[in-house]
VOVEX-330066 format. One record per residue (C-alpha): x, y, z; residue in three letters. Coordinates in nm, 3 decimals. Example, Ala and Ser with C-alpha at 12.3 -4.5 7.8 and 13.67 -1.06 7.14 Angstrom:
BEGIN
SITE    east   north      up res
SITE   1.230  -0.450   0.780 ala
SITE   1.367  -0.106   0.714 ser
END
This chain:
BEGIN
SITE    east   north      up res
SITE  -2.539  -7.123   5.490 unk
SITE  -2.375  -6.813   5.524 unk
SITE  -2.005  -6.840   5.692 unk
SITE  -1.825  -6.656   5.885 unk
SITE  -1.565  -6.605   5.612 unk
SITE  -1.842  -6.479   5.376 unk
SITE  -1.937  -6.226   5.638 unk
SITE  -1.607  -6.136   5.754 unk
SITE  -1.506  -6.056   5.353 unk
SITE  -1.808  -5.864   5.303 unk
SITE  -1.749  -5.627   5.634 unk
SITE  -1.380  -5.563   5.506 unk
SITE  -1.507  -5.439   5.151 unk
SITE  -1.778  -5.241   5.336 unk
SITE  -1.518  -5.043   5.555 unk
SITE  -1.351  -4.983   5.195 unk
SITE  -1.620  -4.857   5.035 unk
SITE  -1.725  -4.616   5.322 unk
SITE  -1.387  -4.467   5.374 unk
SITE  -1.384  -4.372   5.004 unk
SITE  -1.662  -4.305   4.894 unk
SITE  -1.910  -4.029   5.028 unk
SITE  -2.293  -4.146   4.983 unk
SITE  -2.478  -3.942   4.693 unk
SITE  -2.731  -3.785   4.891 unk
SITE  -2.402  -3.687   5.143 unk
SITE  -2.237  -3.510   4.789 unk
SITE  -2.577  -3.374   4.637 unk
SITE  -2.629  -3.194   4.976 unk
SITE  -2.242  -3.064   4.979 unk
SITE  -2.301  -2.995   4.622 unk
SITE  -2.636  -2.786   4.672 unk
SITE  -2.491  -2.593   4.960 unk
SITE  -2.186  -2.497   4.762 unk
SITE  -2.407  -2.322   4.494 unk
SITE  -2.621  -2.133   4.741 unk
SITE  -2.319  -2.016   4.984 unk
SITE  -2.309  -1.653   5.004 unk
SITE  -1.975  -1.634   5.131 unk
SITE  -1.642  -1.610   5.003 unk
SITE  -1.451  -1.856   5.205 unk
SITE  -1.717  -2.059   5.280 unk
SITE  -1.775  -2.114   4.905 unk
SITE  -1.391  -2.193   4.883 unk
SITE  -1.441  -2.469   5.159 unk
SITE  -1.738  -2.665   5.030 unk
SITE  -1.522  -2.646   4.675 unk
SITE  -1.202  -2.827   4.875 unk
SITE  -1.416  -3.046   4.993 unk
SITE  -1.567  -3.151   4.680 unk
SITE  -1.244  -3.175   4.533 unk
SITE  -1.158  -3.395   4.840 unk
SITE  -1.435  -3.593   4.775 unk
SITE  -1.388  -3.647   4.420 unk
SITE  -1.005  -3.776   4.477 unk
SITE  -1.066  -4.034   4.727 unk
SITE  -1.343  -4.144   4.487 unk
SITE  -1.113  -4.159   4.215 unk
SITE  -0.811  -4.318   4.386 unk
SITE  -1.025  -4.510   4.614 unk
SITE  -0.840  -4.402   4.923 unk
SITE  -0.995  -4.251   5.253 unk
SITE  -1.180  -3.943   5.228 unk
SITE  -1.006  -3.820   5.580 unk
SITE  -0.702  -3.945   5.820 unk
SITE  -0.914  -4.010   6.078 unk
SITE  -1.089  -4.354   5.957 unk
SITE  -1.293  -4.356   6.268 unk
SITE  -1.434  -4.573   6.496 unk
SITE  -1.606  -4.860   6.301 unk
SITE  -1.997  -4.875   6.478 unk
SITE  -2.176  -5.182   6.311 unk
SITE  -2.564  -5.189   6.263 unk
SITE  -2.632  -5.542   6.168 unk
SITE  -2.984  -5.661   6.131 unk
SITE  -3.049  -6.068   6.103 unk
SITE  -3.349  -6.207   5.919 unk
SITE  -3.591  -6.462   6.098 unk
SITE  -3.552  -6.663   5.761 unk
SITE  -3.141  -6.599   5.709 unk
SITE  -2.922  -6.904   5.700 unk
SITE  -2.661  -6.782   5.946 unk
SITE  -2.515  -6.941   6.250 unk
SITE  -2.550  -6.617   6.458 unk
SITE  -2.278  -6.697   6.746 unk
SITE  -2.055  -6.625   6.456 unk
SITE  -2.158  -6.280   6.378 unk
SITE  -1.966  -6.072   6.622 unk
SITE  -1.634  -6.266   6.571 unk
SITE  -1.705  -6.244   6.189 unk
SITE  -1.728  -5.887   6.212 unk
SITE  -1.439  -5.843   6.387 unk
SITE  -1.188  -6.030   6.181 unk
SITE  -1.345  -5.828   5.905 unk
SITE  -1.202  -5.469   6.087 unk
SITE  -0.866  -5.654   6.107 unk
SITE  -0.822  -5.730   5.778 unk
SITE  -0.979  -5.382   5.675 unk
SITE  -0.719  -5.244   5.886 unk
SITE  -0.432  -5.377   5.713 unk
SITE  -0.557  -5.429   5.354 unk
SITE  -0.689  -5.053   5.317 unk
SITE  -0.533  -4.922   5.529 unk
SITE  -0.754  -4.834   5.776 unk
SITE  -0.563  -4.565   6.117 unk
SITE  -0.569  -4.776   6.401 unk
SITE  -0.763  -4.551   6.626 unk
SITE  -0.800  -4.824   6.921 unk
SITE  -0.711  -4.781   7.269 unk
SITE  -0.666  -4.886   7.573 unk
SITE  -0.894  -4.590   7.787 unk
SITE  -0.657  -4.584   8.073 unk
SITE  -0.324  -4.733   7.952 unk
SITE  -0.389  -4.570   7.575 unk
SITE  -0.234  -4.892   7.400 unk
SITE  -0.318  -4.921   7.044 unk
SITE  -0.434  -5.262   7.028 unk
SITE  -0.292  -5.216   6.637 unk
SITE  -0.593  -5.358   6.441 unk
SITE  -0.939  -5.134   6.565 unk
SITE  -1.042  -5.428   6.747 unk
SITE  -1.033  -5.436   7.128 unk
SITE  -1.321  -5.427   7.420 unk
SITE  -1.647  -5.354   7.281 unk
SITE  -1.486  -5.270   6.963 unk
SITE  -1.589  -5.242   6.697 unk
SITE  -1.907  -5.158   6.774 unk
SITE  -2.207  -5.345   6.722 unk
SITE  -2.574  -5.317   6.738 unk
SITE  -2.835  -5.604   6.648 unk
SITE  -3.144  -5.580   6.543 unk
SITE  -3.442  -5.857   6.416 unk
SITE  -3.563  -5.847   6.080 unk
SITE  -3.895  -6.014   6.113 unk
SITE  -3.968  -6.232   5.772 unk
SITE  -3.638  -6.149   5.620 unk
SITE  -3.399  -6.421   5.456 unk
SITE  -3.115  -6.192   5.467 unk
SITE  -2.833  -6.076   5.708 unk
SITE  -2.857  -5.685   5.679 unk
SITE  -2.523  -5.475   5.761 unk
SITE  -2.420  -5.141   5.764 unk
SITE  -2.128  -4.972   5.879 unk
SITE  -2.055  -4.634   6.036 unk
SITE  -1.695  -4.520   6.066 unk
SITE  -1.705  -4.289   6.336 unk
SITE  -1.446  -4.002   6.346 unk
SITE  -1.325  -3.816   6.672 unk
SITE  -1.335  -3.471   6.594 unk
SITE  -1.779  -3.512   6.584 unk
SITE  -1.771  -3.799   6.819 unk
SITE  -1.601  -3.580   7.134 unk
SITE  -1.916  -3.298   7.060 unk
SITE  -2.174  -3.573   7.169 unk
SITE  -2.363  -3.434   7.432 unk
SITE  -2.660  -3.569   7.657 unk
SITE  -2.912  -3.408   7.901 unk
SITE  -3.195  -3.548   8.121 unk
SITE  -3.462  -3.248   8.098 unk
SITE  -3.769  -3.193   8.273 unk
SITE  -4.078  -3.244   8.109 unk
SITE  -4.207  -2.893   8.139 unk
SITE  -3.889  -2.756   7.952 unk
SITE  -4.096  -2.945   7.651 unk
SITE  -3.999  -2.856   7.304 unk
SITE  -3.856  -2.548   7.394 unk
SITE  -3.613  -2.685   7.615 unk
SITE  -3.535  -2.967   7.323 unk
SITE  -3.467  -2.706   7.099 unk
SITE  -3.247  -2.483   7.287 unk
SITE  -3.039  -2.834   7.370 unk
SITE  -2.937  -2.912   7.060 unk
SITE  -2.889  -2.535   6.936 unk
SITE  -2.670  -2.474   7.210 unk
SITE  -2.478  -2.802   7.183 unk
SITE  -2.403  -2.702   6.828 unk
SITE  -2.295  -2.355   6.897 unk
SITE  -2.053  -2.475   7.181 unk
SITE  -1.886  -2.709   6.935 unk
SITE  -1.780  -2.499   6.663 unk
SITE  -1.599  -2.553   6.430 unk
SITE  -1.469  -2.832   6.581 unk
SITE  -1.650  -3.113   6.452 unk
SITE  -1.548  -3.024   6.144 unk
SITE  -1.916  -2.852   5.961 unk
SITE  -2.115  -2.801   5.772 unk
SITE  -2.260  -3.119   6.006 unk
SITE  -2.514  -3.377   6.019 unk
SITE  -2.729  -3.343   6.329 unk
SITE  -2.836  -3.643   6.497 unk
SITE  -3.090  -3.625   6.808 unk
SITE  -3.222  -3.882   7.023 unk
SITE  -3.513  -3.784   7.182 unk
SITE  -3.700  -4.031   7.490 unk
SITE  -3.631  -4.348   7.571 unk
SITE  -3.391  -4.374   7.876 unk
SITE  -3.088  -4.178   7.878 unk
SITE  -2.842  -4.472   7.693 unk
SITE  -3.142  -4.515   7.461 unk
SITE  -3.132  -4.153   7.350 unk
SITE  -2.794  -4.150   7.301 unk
SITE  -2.849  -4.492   7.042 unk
SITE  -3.079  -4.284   6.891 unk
SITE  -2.927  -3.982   6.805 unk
SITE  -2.631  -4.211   6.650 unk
SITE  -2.857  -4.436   6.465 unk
SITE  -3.029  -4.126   6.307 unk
SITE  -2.668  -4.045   6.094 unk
SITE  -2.781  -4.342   5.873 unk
SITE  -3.078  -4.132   5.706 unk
SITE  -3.020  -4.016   5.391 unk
SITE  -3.054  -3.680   5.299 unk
SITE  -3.322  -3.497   5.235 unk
SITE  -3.518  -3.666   5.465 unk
SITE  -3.808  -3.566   5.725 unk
SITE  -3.922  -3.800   6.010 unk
SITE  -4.261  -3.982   5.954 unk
SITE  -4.450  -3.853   6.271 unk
SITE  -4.540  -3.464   6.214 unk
SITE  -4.451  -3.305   6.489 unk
SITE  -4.068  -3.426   6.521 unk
SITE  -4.087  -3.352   6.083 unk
SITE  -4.139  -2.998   6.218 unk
SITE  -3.918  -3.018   6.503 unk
SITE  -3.619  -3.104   6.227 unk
SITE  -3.718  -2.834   6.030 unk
SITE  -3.720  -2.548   6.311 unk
SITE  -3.412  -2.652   6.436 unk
SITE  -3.221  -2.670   6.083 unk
SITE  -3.299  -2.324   6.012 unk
SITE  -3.191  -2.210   6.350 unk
SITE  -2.840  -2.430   6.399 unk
SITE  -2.769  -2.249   6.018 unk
SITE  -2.850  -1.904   6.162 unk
SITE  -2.555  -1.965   6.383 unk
SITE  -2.330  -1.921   6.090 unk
SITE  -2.068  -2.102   6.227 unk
SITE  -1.996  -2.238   5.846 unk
SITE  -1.760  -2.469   5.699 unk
SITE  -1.542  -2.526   5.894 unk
SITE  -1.597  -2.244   6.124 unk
SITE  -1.514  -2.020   5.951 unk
SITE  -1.871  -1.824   5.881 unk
SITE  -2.128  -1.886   5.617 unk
SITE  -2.449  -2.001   5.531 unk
SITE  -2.431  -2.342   5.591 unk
SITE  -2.344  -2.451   5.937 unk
SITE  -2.560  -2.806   5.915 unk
SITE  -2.679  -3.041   5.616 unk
SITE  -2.941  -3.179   5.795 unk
SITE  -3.096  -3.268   6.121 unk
SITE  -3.217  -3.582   6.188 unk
SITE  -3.444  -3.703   6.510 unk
SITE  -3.579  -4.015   6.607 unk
SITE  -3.748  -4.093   6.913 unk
SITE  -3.856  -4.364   7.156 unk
SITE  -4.160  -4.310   7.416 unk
SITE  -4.004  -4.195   7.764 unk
SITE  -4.183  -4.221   8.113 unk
SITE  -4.378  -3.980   8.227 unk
SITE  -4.111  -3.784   8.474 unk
SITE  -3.836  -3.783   8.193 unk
SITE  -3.731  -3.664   7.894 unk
SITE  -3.336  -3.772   7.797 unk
SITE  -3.229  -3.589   7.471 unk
SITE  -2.900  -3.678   7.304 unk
SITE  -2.701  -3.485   7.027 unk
SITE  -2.477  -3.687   6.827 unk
SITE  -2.282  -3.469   6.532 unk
SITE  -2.136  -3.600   6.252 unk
SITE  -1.894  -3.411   6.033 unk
SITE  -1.914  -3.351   5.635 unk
SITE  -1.793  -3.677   5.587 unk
SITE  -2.112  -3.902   5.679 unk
SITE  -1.904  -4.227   5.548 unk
SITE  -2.125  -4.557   5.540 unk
SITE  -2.198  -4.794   5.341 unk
SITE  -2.435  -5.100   5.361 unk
SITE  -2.485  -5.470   5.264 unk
SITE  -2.690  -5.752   5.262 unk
SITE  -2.567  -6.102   5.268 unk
SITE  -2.773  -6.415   5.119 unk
SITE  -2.704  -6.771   5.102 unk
SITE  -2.611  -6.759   4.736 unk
SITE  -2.526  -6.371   4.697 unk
SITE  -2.426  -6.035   4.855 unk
SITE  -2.588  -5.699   4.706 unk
SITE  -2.429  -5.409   4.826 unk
SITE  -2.661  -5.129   4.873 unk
SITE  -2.573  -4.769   4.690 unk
SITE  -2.886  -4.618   4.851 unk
SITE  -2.805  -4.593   5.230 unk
END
């Protein structure tokens, strides 16, 4: 059987690991669009943040201050041995002892009063998402540490089907454009398309998990990826802000099928630092995945 105290460990040294440690296909893109910059200070900043990356890596210490918010995606084979009305509380003593064993920032507050519960625990946090895994004898979780600085550039809209793809791609242009610098580029783009309008938004978080380079299966939102990448790095916004080549890594849609008078699109950026890091729990063992 897996216990809560198996599951609980295993979150904690996930949150470690994703603090520190920037996925490979995260670097190699970094890495690629530092030798194709064009631009002086643009080069400089990719370089920092190589350097950045490397150090954390090496020390095993967060990549940034902000350790985020922690947003769990946790999916629970059909065949796993797991009581699952221990899940969510496993989870959570798992961000608790992250918190204070890492260290993790406590980044979580009261919305009105602002008190720091202490420990990134609190009302619907952390955040968690659950999923079946049809035929699986595994419990499946990944974890997203979600920083402010991308997180506050979210933006949704309910468009009218005739704006079509047009309208889609002048959304998420223009939501990148009006963010800046702020969420801290060069960015990974994630966009929800259909669904309702808190399904979108799911979406366009969920798609931060896919590595890079990646293209989505279905053709015309491949293409739709594409387009939009070249355009958002037209913006030269840079790294940073500060002007250069590379304003976005990658963009990264998934989609849901909408009803026929809708069509909710949701933008959720993610800054350089695309920390995550997944695992999957067993009765007898725990691998921890390198390849999310």
């Amino acid at each position: 059987m897996i216990t809560k105290e198996i599951i609980s460990e295993t979150v904690s040294e996930l949150l470690k690991r994703a603090v520190a440690r920037l996925p490979k296909d995260v670097e190699s893109a970094l890495e690629k669009a530092h030798k194709t910059e064009s631009a002086e200070i643009a080069k400089t900043q990719l370089a920092t943040i190589l350097d950045n990356v490397e150090y954390a890596r090496k020390k095993g210490i967060p990549l940034c201050q902000d350790t985020g918010i922690p947003v769990f995606y946790v999916g629970i084979g059909s065949k796993a041995k797991v009581d699952t009305g221990i899940i969510d509380e496993a989870i959570v003593e798992g961000v608790r002892i992250a918190t204070k064993d890492i260290p993790l920032r406590s980044n979580a507050v009261h919305p009105l009063t602002r008190k720091n519960s202490g420990d990134n625990t609190g009302a619907g946090v952390p955040v968690i998402e659950i999923e079946l895994l049809n035929g699986k004898d595994y419990l499946e979780i990944t974890v997203l540490p979600k920083g402010a600085g991308s997180e506050n550039m979210s933006s949704l809209a309910l468009l009218k089907p005739s704006e079509g793809i047009a309208g889609l791609k002048r959304f998420v242009i223009e939501s990148v454009a009006s963010a800046g610098g702020n969420p801290c580029p060069p960015i990974i783009i994630g966009v929800g398309i259909g669904g309702t309008a808190d399904k979108a938004m799911k979406l366009s978080k969920k798609a931060l998990l896919r590595k890079i380079p990646s293209r989505n299966k279905d053709e015309d939102m491949a293409c739709l990826e594409k387009e939009v990448l070249e355009a958002i790095n037209q913006l030269r916004i840079g790294p940073m802000g500060l002007g250069g080549d590379t304003t976005a890594l990658a963009v990264h849609v998934e989609y849901a099928f909408c009803h026929t008078a809708s069509l909710p699109i949701a933008v959720n950026l993610q800054c350089w630092a695309n920390r995550r890091a997944s695992a999957r729990i067993r009765e007898n063992r725990i691998d921890y995945l390198n390849s999310v």
